[in-house]
C-alpha angles and dihedrals in degrees: 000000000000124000130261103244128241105231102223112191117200091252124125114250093034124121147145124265114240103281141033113243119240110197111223113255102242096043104050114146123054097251080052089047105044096044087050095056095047091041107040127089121256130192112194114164109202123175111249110279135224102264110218144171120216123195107226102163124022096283092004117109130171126203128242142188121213126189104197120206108230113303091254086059107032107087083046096044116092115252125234116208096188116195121203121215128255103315094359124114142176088307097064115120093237098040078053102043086053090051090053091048101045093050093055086047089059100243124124115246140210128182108198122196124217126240118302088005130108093040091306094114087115106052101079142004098242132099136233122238137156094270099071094092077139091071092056089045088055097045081055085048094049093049094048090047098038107034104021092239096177093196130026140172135199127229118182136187126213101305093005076056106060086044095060091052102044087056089047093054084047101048081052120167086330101070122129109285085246092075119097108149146023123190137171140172125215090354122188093231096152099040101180087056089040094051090049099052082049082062105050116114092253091051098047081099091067099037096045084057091046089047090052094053092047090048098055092050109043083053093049084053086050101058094040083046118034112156083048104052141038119210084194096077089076090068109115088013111136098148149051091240090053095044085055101041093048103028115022101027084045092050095031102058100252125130091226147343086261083054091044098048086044095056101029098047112098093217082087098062099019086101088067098050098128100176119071114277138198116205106183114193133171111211091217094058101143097218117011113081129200099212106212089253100055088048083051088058099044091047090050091055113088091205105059122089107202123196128185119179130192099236139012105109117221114334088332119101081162099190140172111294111247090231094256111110088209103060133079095294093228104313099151095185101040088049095052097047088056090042087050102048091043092060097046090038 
């Protein structure tokens, strides 16, 4: 079973993560990998967490989970903020195999779920979308000034990815003296490419489940909201750049989806990253693209450890177990974000 390369252009800065991924050999191919990792049982054992509400916004609050390390190591211990992807939450397997591996890595971790998900639809009459990178600087803030972490990293995936790296650029060389890492892994960085390959007739099959679950809850917004929110903007929408462009850039305060995917997308800001930073990236991703100038800006960024593989799908790097039912089972990419910020860290 050969290895899926690390791309490694001659740029300063770029380098490859720790280990090489093996894909495993029954799930080769990004369209294999990514419906595997959405398909396939896992069983991922975490201790209860510390249930909290943040207030983001004035009368908009996100849940979190925090699994805490013992009281005497906890305000030593690095702190994970973990970010989920569009309509994921706290209970997706990734979000979950970094908490596992956090905690036996002796850090502290919170998976914090955007706006309206993890059961919080009902809490306030507002929408997520990839340009809140100030609700993940409030749950840090929250943590400094609540619990006294002394030292906390972000770790983002897809669109939980291009969040926290928008926060970290612009955060820039001005962020709170905590902050040591950001990693993510498949990040949307370039959100208008990224839409249209969503778009392309062999990816429908992703966007048309992304568009159910949007759907649903946008509906569901609509009827706990109504004055709010109208359920007859979906009418006529049959893809992701629509849904933006009529429903998130029109609740959200941009002109347009072109305007929203412009502002929101972290290839703006990803130059001014100053803390070391992981980007972890499958060519074959069916859907997320890279465009070549946001790959110039990442390259001339010393901080920034970029990483393309040839396979691993979206969010996926399914691998070979290690033969310990405790470890990552085979999540190449969990695995390498925890490895990274602990090092950092």
């Amino acid at each position: 079973m050969g290895s899926s390369q690390i791309e490694r252009p001659s740029v300063p800065g770029t380098q490859s993560p720790g280990t090489a991924f093996r894909p495993h050999a029954l799930f080769r191919g990004g369209h294999a990998q990514t419906i595997a990792s959405f398909l396939l049982p896992r069983r991922i054992h975490l201790p209860a967490a510390e249930e909290r509400l943040v207030e983001v916004a004035p009368g908009v609050q996100v849940r979190c989970l925090a699994y805490w390390q013992p009281e005497q190591a906890r305000r030593s211990a690095l702190t994970v903020i973990v970010l989920h992807g569009l309509e994921g939450s706290h209970e997706s397997q990734y979000m979950m195999g970094v908490a596992r591996n956090g905690l036996e890595a002796g850090m502290n971790v919170v998976l914090m779920n955007q706006r309206n998900c993890g059961g919080m639809d009902a809490c306030a009459p507002t929408l997520y979308n990839s340009s809140l990178s100030g609700d993940v600087a409030a749950v840090a803030r929250n943590l400094v000034e609540h619990d006294g972490v002394s030292r906390f990293a972000l770790i983002g995936f897809s669109m939980g990815g291009n969040l926290v790296l928008k926060l970290a650029g612009e955060w820039g060389p001005d962020g709170p003296r905590e902050f040591r890492a950001v990693a993510a892994v498949c990040p949307a960085m370039d959100l208008a490419a990224s839409a249209d390959a969503l778009h392309e007739p062999q990816n429908r099959l992703y966007e048309w489940y992304f568009l159910w679950q949007l759907f649903r809850r946008f509906r569901g917004k609509a009827k706990l909201f109504p004055a709010n929110f109208d359920a007859a903007r979906l009418r006529g929408v049959t893809s992701l750049r629509l849904f933006d462009d009529l429903v998130t850039a029109h609740y959200c305060g941009f002109a347009g989806a072109d305007d929203y995917y412009e502002r929101a997308a972290a290839a703006r800001v990803v130059d001014r990253i100053a803390v070391p930073a992981l980007i972890i990236h499958a060519a074959n991703d069916p859907f997320i693209r890279v465009t070549p100038e946001t790959r110039a800006r990442i390259f001339a960024n010393p901080n920034i450890t970029y990483a393309e593989t040839k396979d691993g799908g979206h969010c996926a790097f399914i691998g070979e177990r290690d033969g310990d039912a405790n470890a990552d089972d085979g999540r190449w990419a969990e695995r390498e974000v925890v490895d990274f910020v602990r090092r950092i860290g």
